[in-house]
Structures are given as structure tokens and as C-alpha cells.
C-alpha positions as semicolon CSV with decimal commas, in nm:
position;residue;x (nm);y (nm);z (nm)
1;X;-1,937;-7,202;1,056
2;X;-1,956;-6,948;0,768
3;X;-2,292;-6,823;0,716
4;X;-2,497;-6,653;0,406
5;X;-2,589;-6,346;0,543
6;X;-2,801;-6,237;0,216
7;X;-3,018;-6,539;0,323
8;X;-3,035;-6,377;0,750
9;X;-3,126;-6,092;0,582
10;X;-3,376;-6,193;0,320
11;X;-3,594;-6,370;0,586
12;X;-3,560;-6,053;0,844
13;X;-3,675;-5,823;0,562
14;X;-3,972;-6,038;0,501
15;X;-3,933;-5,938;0,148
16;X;-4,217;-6,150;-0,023
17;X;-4,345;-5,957;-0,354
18;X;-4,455;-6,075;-0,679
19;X;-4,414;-6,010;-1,025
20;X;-4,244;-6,092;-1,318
21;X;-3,907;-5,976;-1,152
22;X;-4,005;-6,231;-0,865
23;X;-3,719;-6,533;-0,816
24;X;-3,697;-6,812;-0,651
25;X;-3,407;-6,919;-0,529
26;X;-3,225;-7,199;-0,302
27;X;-3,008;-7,118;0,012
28;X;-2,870;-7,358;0,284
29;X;-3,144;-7,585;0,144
30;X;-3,458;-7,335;0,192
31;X;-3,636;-7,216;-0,118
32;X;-3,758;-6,817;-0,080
33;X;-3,919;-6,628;-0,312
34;X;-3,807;-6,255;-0,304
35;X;-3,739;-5,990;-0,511
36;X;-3,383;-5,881;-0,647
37;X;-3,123;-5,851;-0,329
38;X;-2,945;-5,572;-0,283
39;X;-2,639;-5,489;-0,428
40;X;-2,521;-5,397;-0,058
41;X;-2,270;-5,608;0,172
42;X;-2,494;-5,699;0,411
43;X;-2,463;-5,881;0,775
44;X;-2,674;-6,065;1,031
45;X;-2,391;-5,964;1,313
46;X;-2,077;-5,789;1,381
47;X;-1,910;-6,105;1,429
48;X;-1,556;-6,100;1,231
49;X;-1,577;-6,444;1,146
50;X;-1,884;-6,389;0,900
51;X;-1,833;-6,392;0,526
52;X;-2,083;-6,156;0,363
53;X;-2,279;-6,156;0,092
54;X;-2,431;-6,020;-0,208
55;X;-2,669;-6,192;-0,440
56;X;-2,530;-6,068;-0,801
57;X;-2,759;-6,285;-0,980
58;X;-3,097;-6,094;-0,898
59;X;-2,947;-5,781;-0,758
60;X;-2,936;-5,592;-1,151
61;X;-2,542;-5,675;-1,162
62;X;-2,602;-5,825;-1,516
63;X;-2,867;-5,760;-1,706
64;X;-2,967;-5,839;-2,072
65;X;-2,951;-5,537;-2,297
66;X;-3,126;-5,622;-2,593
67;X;-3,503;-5,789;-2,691
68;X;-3,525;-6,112;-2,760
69;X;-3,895;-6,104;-2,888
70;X;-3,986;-6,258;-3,251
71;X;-3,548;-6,309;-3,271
72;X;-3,379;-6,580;-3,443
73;X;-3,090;-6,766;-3,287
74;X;-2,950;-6,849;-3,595
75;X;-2,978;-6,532;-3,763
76;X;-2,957;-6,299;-3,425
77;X;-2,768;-6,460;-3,202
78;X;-3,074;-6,446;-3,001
79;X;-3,379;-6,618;-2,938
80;X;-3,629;-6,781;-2,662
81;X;-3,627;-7,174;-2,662
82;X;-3,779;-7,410;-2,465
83;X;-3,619;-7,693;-2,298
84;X;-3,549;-8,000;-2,557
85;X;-3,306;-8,216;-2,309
86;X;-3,055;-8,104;-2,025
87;X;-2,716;-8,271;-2,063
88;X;-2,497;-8,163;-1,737
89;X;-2,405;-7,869;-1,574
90;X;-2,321;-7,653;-1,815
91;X;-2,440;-7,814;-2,155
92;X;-2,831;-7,840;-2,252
93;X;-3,045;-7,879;-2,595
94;X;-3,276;-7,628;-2,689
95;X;-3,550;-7,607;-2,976
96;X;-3,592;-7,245;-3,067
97;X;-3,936;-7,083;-3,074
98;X;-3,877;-6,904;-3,370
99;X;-3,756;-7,080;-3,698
100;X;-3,706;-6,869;-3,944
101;X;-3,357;-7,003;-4,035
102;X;-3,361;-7,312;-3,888
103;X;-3,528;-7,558;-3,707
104;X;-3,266;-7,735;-3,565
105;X;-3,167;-7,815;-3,201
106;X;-2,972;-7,531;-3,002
107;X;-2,684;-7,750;-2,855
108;X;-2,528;-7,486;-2,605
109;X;-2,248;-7,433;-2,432
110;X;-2,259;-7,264;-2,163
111;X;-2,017;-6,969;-2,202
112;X;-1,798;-6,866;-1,953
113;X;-1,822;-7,165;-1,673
114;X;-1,709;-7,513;-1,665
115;X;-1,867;-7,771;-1,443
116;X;-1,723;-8,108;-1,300
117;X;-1,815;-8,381;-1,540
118;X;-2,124;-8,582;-1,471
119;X;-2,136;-8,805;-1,791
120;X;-1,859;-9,016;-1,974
121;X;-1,684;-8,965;-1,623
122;X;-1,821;-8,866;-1,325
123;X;-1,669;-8,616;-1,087
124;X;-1,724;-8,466;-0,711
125;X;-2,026;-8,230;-0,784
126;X;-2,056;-8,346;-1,126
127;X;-2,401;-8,454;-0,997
128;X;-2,483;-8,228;-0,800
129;X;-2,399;-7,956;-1,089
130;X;-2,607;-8,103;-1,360
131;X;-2,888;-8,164;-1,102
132;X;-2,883;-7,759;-1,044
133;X;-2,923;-7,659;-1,366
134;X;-3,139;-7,972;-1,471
135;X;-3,367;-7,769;-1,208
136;X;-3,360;-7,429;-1,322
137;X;-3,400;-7,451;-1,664
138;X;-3,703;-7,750;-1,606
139;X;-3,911;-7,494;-1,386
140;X;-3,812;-7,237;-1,607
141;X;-4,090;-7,017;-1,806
142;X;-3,957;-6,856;-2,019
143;X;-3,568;-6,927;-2,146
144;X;-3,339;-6,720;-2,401
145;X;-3,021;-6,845;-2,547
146;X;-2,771;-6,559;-2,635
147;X;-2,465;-6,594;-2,848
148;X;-2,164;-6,393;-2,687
149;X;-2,146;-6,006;-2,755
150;X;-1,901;-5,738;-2,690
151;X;-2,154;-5,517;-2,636
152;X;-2,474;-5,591;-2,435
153;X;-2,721;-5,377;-2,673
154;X;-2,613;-5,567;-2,982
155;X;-2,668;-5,882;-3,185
156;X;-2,382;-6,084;-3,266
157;X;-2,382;-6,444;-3,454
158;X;-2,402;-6,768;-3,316
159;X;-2,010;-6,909;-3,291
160;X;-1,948;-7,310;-3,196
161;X;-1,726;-7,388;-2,920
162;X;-1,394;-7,637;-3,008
163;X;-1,606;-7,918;-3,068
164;X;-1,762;-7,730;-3,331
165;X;-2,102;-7,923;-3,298
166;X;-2,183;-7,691;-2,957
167;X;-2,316;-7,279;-2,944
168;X;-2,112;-7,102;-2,709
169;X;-2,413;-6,893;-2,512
170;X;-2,548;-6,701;-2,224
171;X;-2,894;-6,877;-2,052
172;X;-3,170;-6,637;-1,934
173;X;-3,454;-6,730;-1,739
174;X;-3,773;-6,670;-1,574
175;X;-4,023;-6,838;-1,383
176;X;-4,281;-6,650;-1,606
177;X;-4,402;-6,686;-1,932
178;X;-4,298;-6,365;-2,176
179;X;-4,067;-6,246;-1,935
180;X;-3,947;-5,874;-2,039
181;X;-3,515;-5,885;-2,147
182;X;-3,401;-5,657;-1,871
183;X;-3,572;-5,871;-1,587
184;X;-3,440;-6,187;-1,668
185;X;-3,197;-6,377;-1,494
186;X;-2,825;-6,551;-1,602
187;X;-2,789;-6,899;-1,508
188;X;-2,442;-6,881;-1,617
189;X;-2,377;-6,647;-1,339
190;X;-2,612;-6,803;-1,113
191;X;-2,385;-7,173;-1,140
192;X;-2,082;-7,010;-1,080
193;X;-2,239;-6,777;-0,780
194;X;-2,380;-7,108;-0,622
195;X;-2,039;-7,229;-0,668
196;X;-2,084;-7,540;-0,921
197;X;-1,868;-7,419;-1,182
198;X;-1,542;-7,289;-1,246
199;X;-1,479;-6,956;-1,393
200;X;-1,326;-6,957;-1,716
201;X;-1,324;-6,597;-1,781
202;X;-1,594;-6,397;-1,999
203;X;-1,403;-6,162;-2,187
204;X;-1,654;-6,174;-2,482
205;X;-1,867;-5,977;-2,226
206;X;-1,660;-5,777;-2,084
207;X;-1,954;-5,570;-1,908
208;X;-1,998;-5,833;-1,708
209;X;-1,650;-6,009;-1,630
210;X;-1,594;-5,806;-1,322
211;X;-1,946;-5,922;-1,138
212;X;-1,868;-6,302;-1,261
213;X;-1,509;-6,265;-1,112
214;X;-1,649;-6,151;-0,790
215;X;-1,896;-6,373;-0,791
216;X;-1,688;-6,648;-0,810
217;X;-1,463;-6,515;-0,555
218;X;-1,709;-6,507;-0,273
219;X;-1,868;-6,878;-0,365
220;X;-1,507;-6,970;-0,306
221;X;-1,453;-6,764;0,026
222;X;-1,783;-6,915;0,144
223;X;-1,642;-7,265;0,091
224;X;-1,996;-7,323;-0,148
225;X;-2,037;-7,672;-0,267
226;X;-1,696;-7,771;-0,510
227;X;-1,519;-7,432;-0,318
228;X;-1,582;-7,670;-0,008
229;X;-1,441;-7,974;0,037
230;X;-1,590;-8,339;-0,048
231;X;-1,908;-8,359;-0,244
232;X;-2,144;-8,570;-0,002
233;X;-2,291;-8,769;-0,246
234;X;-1,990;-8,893;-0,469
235;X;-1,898;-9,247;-0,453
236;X;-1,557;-9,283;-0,315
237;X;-1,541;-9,597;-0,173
238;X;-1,447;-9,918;-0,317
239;X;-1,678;-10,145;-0,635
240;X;-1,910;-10,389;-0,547
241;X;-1,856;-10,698;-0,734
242;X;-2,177;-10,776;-0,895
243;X;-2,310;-10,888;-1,213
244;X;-2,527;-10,770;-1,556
245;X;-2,791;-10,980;-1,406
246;X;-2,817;-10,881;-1,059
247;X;-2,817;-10,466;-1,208
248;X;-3,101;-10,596;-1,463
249;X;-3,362;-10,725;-1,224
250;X;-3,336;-10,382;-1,025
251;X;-3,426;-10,236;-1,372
252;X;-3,725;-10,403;-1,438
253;X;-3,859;-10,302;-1,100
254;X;-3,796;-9,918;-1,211
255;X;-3,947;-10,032;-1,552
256;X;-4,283;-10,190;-1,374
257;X;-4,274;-9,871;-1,105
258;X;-4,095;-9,571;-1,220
259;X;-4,070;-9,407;-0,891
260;X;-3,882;-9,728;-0,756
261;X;-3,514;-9,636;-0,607
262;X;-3,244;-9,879;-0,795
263;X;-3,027;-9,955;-0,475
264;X;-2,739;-9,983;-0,740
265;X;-2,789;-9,594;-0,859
266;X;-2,478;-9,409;-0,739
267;X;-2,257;-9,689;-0,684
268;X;-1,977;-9,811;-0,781
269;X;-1,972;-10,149;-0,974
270;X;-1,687;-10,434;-1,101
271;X;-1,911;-10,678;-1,339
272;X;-1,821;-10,884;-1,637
273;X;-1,981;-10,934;-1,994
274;X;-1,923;-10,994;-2,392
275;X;-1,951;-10,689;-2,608
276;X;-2,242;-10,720;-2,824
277;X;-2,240;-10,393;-2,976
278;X;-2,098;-10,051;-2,983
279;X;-2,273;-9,772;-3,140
280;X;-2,252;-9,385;-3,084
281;X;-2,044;-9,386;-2,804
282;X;-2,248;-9,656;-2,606
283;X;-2,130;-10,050;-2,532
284;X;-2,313;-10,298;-2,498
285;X;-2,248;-10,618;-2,279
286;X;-2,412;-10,948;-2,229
287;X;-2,401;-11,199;-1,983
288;X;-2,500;-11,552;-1,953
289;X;-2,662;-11,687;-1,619
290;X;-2,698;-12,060;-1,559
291;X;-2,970;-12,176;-1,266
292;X;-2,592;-12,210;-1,091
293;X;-2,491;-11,887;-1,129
294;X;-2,812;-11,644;-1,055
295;X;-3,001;-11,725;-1,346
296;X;-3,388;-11,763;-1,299
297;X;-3,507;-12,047;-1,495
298;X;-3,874;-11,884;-1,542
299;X;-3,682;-11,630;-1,769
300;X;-3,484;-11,872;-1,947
301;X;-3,594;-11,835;-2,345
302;X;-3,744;-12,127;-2,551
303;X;-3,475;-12,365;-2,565
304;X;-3,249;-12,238;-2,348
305;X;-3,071;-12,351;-2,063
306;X;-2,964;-12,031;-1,912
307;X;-3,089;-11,654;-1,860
308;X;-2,944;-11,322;-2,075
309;X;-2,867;-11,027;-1,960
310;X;-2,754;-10,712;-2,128
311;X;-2,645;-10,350;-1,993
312;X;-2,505;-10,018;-2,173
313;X;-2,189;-9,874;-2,106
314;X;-2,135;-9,503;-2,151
315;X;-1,778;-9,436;-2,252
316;X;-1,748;-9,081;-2,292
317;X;-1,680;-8,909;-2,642
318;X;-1,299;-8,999;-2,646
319;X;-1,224;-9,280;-2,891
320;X;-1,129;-9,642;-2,703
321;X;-0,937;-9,906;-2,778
322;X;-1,071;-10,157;-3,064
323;X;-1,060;-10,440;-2,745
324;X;-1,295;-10,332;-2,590
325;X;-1,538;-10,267;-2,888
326;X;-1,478;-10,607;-3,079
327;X;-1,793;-10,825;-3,062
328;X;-1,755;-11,161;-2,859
329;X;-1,474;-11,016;-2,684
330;X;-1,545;-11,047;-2,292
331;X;-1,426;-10,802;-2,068
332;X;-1,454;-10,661;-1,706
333;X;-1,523;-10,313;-1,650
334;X;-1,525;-10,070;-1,324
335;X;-1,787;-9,804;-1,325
336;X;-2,065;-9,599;-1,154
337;X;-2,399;-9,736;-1,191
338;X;-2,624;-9,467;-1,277
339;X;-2,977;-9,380;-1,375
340;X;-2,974;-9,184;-1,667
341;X;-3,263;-8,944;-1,695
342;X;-3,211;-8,972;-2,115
343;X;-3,063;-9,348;-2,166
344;X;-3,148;-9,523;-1,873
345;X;-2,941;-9,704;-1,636
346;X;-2,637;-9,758;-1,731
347;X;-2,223;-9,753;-1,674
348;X;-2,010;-9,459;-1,704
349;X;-1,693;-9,322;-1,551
350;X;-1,514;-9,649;-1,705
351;X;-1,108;-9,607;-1,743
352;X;-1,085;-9,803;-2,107
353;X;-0,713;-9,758;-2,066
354;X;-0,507;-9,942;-2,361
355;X;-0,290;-10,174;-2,086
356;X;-0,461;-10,152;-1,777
357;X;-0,267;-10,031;-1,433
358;X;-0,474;-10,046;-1,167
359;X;-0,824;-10,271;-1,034
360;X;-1,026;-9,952;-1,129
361;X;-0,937;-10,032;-1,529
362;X;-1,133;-10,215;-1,753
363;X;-0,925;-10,505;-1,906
364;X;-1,028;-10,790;-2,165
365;X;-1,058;-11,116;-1,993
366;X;-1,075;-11,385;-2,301
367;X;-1,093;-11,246;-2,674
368;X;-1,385;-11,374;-2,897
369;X;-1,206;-11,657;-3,036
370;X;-1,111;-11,831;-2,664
371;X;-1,457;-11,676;-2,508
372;X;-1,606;-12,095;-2,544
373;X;-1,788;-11,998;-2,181
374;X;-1,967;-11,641;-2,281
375;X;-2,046;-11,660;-2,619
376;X;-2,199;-11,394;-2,758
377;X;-2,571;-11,494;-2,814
378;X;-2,773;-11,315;-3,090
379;X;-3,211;-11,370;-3,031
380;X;-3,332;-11,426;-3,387
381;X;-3,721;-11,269;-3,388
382;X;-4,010;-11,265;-3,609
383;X;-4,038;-10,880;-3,675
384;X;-4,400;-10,956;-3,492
385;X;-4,257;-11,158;-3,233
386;X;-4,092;-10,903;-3,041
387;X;-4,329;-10,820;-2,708
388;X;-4,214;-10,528;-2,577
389;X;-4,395;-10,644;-2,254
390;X;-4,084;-10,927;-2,197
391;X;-3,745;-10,840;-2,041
392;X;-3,582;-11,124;-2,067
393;X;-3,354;-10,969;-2,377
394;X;-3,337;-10,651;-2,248
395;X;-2,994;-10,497;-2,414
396;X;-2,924;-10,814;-2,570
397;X;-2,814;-10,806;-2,921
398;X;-3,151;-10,935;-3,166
399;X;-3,209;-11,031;-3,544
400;X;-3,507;-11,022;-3,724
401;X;-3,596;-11,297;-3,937
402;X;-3,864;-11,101;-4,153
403;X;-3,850;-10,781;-4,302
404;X;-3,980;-10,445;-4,197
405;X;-4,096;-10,148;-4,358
406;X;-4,074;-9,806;-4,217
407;X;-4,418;-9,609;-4,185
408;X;-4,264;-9,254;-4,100
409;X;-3,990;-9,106;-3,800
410;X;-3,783;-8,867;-3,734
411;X;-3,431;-8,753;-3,852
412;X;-3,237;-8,608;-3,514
413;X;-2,998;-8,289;-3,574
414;X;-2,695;-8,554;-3,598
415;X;-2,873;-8,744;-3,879
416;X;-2,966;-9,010;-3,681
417;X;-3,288;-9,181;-3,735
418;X;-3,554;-9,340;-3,532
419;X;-3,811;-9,516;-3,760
420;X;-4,180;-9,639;-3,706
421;X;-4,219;-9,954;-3,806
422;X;-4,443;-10,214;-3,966
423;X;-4,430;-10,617;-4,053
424;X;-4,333;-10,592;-4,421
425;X;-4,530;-10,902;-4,487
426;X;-4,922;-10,812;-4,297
427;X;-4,870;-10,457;-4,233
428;X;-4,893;-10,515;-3,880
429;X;-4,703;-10,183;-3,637
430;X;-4,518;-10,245;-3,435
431;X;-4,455;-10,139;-3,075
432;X;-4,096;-10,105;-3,117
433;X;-3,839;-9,853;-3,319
434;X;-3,560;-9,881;-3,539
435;X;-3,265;-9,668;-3,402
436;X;-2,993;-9,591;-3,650
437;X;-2,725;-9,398;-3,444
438;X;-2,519;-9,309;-3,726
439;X;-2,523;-9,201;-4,066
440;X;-2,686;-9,407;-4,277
441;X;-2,533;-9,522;-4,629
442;X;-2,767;-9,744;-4,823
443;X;-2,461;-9,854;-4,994
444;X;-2,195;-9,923;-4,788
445;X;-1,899;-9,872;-5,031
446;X;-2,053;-9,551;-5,124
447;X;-2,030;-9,172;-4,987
448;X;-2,460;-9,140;-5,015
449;X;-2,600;-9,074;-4,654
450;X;-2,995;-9,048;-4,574
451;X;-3,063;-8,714;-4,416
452;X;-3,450;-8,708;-4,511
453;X;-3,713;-8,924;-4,327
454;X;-3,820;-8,934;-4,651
455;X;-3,531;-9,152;-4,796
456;X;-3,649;-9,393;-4,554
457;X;-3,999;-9,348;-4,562
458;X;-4,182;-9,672;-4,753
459;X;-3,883;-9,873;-4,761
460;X;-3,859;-10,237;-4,668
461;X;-3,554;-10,331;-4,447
462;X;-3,367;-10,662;-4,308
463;X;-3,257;-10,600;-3,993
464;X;-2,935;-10,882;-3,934
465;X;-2,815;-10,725;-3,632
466;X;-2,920;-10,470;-3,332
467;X;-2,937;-10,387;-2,954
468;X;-3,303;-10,432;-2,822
469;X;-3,274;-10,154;-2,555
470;X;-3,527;-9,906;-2,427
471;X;-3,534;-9,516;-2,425
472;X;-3,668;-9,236;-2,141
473;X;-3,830;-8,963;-2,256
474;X;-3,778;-8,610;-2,071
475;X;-4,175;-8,672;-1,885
476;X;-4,028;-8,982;-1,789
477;X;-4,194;-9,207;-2,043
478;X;-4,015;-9,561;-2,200
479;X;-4,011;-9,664;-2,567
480;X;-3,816;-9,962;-2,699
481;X;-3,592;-9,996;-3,004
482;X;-3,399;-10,198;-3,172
483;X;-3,039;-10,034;-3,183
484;X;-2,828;-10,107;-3,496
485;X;-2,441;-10,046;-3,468
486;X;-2,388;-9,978;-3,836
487;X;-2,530;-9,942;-4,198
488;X;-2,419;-10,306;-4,283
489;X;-2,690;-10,418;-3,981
490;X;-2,957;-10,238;-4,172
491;X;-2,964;-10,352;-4,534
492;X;-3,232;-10,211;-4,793
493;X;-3,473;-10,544;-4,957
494;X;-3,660;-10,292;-5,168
């Protein structure tokens, strides 16, 4: 078996010194703190058979040139951030520490690497990938985004990537606080030296091209993680057939315990449901469960004669056919059940092919108007009614029967707006949200959009249509909302 020498030789040297230039680093699954490696070929034998190895991430290889200190992203190109949320592999959101431009999020790009999907669709080391850099940048101390430069002792602007909604940029950390530029690290390099990433060339630095080449020609000849074969932990195998309702009571374990394991995390599922909503790239299914078919008649609602059950469906930021996004419409899908550190658990990895070809596509099973079995089944609430306490309509679509008014919120960096909420008739707030994951037109006919909190601020709403979901914050905490689709769910009263 090929072995990391660096590591044989790290643990011989006893090299265990402090500092701000002090790492710490994972090999063969042991964490050692040491200083930079050397730049040195080294070797724990003479056997022939041994790859060798040099740790180009904390050996000096690449180095940042210029200061970061009191810089503006926006402005410089430059700046330190702290951790906002951690996407995947090689995609995180960053709020910047200085905001003398902006305020806004940092949505970067990693430059120069490109890591297996772990989000719309899932692929082997996807996982593995995002958890890497989820790591790094969460134990991080200090953290400074860098837009591209030809030259490593100059500023250069902040440029998008193709989406034109991401900052292509270099990541440099610490694990200290006020780390100085010249001893800080590059997680680009260190993803594509650990061998989660592909190499897709760094010519906008061409100091450094050459070390991220090499680098990603010895994680390759050391067969490291996607350079060597099967990822472990990726679900091959074949989908369970289970239902909304079986997924949704291992979710309200992880809601009553958060450090409860959902057996279903990781695996891969075949369940059926009617759409209930679509909004911002996320469906929404329901299910109906009789005592006959699962249902627990201690959950069944006031009236009812059967249990609800609702789930969200991640379907990646490609477009899908209308089908599969008409309400009442009920479907089967084939996914990978997965616990979301940002939405919860939830489906991804879904093929929402137009005519499906294989088991492993989703496909619509009876369209709204011959779904007389599912029917789509709206909860109408008292804004006051709502408990957030109660499961029972988890992600099932809700009305509200009396109005709301918003107290205050927040406007995200995509215009989307979470509001605070209060009964419109006693004043009364509410434990609950109002999440509008789109831009919102007062007037639907018209081109106005609300971009200020304070548009919203003091106004009274109906609310005629919405997901009641939950959302996980990055410390792990829940919050519930009520999740409209569009502007015509949301309508102003005065």
C-alpha cells in the first residue's frame, strides 16, 4: 500500500511548535499539529514502491503577497470575512468584516478547483468534499477572501464566475485570530492537495499554477480520496421503497433530540407524494396516510380521518419540467435522503427527466385532475393557531384565515425576505416567520419589487397559501416559517 511519507516523517521529527504559523492538519485519519513541512521529497524507506511526498500547502509554496488588514472586498479585491454558511466543496458565503462598500454576502467561488457535487445531485466524494472544507473554514480563525490577481503583491477587483451571482476567489486561513498575510494558508490548494477537487487550472495566478499542478499530480499518484477509487460512503446500491411518512417520524426524533442519527440519512429512497408547492428551487410533497396505510390516528387533525405528511425536494438550480411543479399533481421520485445542515432533511440527486427512462427517474403518476386518492390538502389556521410545538403539518401546504402584520426582518442578498410576525387583529407575535423566497411585487401585474425591510415593515398581510416548514441555523438551532411560493400567496390588506 502507498504510504504518505510527509506524515512518517512528521511524527519521527517530533515537530510540535506553536505559533501563529502553527497548522493543523489531517493525514491517514490522524490530526498533528506541526509547523510548515519541508519543501523536500522526503521518505520513511528506500523501498521503490513508496510514493513521496511534499506538503505544498504549509511548506511556503504559495504564499499571500499583499495585506489584507482594514481591506474591502468590494473595493480591493480583498478582505477578512467570517463564515456566514458553507455550501459544498468549493462554494461558501461570507460576510465581510469591513463594509465600507458593501455589506452584502461574499458568495465565492472557489477559484481554480472543482469538487464533485454534493447538492442538487450528489456525487462519489461530493460528501466527503463539502465535509472537508465545511471543516476548515468552521475551525477557522481568521479567513480572507481574495479576488484573482496576476500578480501576488497587487489588488485586483472582485470578478463573478458564469453564473454571475458567485466571486471567483482564493480562501486563506488560520487557526488564529489576526493572522499576519504571509503566514496564512490556501484552502484552494489544500482541497486539491488532499485530493477532493479537480484542477481546473489557475492561470489568473500564474505564480502559483506550477505548485497547484504538482500538487494535484501527487494527490493523484497517491490514489488520495476521488484519485482512488470508490468513495466509501456513497450510496450505490439500490432505493428503498418507503414513504413521506415513514422519513417524517425519523425527523421529529432529530427535531425532539438533535444529536439523534436519521437511519434514512445517506440513503437512497423511491416514495410517492402530491406537489404542494415549489418555490426557489425546492418541492414540496404531501402524502396522505390512512390508519391502513401507516397513519397514526393520535396525529390525525380535527376532523380528519387520516395523517399528513410533507417533505422538501431539492432539485438543483436547472429548470424542470412544469409536471413535476404543478400543484395536485402526484408523482414518484428517486433520491438520496439527506440531512441538510442549512434546510433540513430533505431529497436531492432526483433525475426530473421530461419522459422518464429508467426506475431511477421521477415520473408523474396521476395529474391533479385524476389525483381523486391524494388530493392535495391545504390546513386553513388562525394566524394564532399555529403551535409550532405540533408536527403533524410539518411541510404541508397552510392558509391563514386572519391577517398578519409584519413587526420587522430581514431582506437576504437575493431579496428574499423573512418577516417577524404579529396577529393583525390582538397584536399577539408569533413564533413563526413569513418566508418570501422570491421577489416580492405588491402588485402582481406590475414591475415594483420590495428590496427594503422597510417596504414591508407595518404592513398587514393575507397569507392564502404557504409551506409550513422549518429552518437550521449554522449553531444548529430550528425556526419555523411559513413558506410562500409566490407574490399572489402573499397579498397586501393595508
Amino acid at each position: 500500500m502507498k504510504k504518505r511519507s510527509l506524515l512518517l516523517a512528521v511524527l519521527s521529527l517530533g515537530l510540535l511548535l506553536t505559533g501563529c504559523g502553527q497548522t493543523t492538519f489531517v493525514l491517514n485519519s490522524e490530526v498533528l499539529s506541526s509547523t510548515a513541512a519541508s519543501s523536500e521529497t522526503v521518505s520513511a524507506d528506500n523501498s521503490s514502491s513508496e510514493v513521496s511526498e511534499i506538503d505544498y500547502v504549509h511548506n511556503g509554496s504559495v504564499l499571500l503577497g499583499i495585506d489584507y488588514t482594514g481591506r474591502d472586498f468590494y473595493k480591493d479585491g480583498i478582505g477578512e470575512v467570517t463564515l456566514k454558511t458553507a455550501i459544498d466543496g468549493d462554494t461558501a458565503h461570507f460576510t465581510p468584516k469591513v463594509t465600507s462598500t458593501s455589506s452584502a454576502a461574499i458568495k465565492a467561488r472557489f477559484y481554480g478547483i472543482d469538487t464533485p457535487e454534493s447538492t442538487g445531485s450528489v456525487e462519489p466524494w461530493g460528501k466527503k468534499a463539502s465535509d472537508f472544507t465545511k471543516e476548515k473554514l468552521k475551525a477557522a480563525k481568521t479567513i480572507v477572501v481574495q479576488a484573482p490577481a496576476t500578480e501576488n503583491t497587487k489588488y485586483a477587483a472582485p470578478e463573478f464566475d458564469s453564473t454571475g451571482s458567485r466571486y471567483v476567489s482564493m480562501i486563506w486561513i488560520s487557526d488564529k485570530e489576526n493572522c499576519p498575510y504571509n503566514e496564512l494558508i490556501c484552502l484552494n490548494l489544500w482541497i486539491v492537495q488532499e485530493g477532493y477537487s479537480m484542477l481546473k487550472g489557475v492561470d489568473q495566478f500564474p505564480m502559483f499554477q506550477k505548485t497547484f499542478e504538482e500538487a494535484n499530480d501527487q494527490a493523484r499518484a497517491l490514489s488520495l480520496h476521488m484519485w482512488g477509487g470508490d468513495d466509501p460512503d456513497y450510496n450505490n446500491g439500490d432505493y428503498t421503497e418507503t414513504s413521506i411518512l415513514d422519513i417524517k417520524k425519523e425527523v421529529e426524533k432529530q427535531i425532539a433530540d438533535p444529536t439523534y442519527a436519521n437511519p434514512y440519512d445517506n440513503r437512497r429512497v423511491r416514495l410517492q407524494g402530491t406537489v404542494a408547492g415549489f418555490a426557489n428551487n425546492i418541492l414540496y410533497l404531501e402524502g396522505r396516510f390512512d390508519a391502513e396505510h401507516g397513519g397514526r390516528s393520535e396525529m390525525f387533525a380535527p376532523g380528519e380521518d387520516a395523517e399528513y405528511a410533507g417533505i422538501n425536494v431539492f432539485t438543483g438550480m436547472n429548470s424542470i419540467p412544469s409536471k413535476f411543479t404543478t400543484k395536485g399533481n402526484y408523482i414518484e421520485i428517486c433520491g438520496l435522503a439527506l440531512d441538510s445542515e442549512n434546510f433540513g432533511f430533505q431529497i436531492t440527486s432526483v433525475s426530473f427527466a421530461r419522459l422518464a427512462t429508467s426506475d431511477s427517474d421521477a415520473r408523474v403518476l396521476f395529474t391533479a385532475a385524476d389525483n381523486d386518492e391524494y388530493p392535495l390538502k391545504t390546513f386553513e389556521f388562525a394566524a394564532s393557531e399555529i403551535d409550532t410545538s405540533d408536527l403533524w403539518y410539518l411541510n404541508c401546504p397552510v392558509s391563514l384565515t386572519s391577517n398578519v402584520k409584519v413587526t420587522g426582518g430581514y431582506i437576504s442578498d437575493d431579496h428574499f425576505a423573512t418577516l417577524y410576525i404579529a396577529d393583525a387583529s390582538t397584536g399577539q407575535r408569533l413564533d413563526y416567520v413569513l418566508y418570501l423566497p422570491f421577489l416580492y411585487k405588491p402588485d402582481t401585474s406590475s414591475s415594483t419589487i420590495w428590496s427594503s425591510i422597510d417596504d414591508f415593515k407595518g404592513k398587514t398581510f393575507r397569507v392564502s397559501s404557504g409551506i409550513y416548514g422549518y429552518h437550521k441555523s449554522a449553531k444548529g438551532n430550528i425556526s419555523f416559517q411559513i413558506i410562500a411560493s409566490s407574490s399572489s400567496d402573499v397579498s397586501v390588506v393595508e
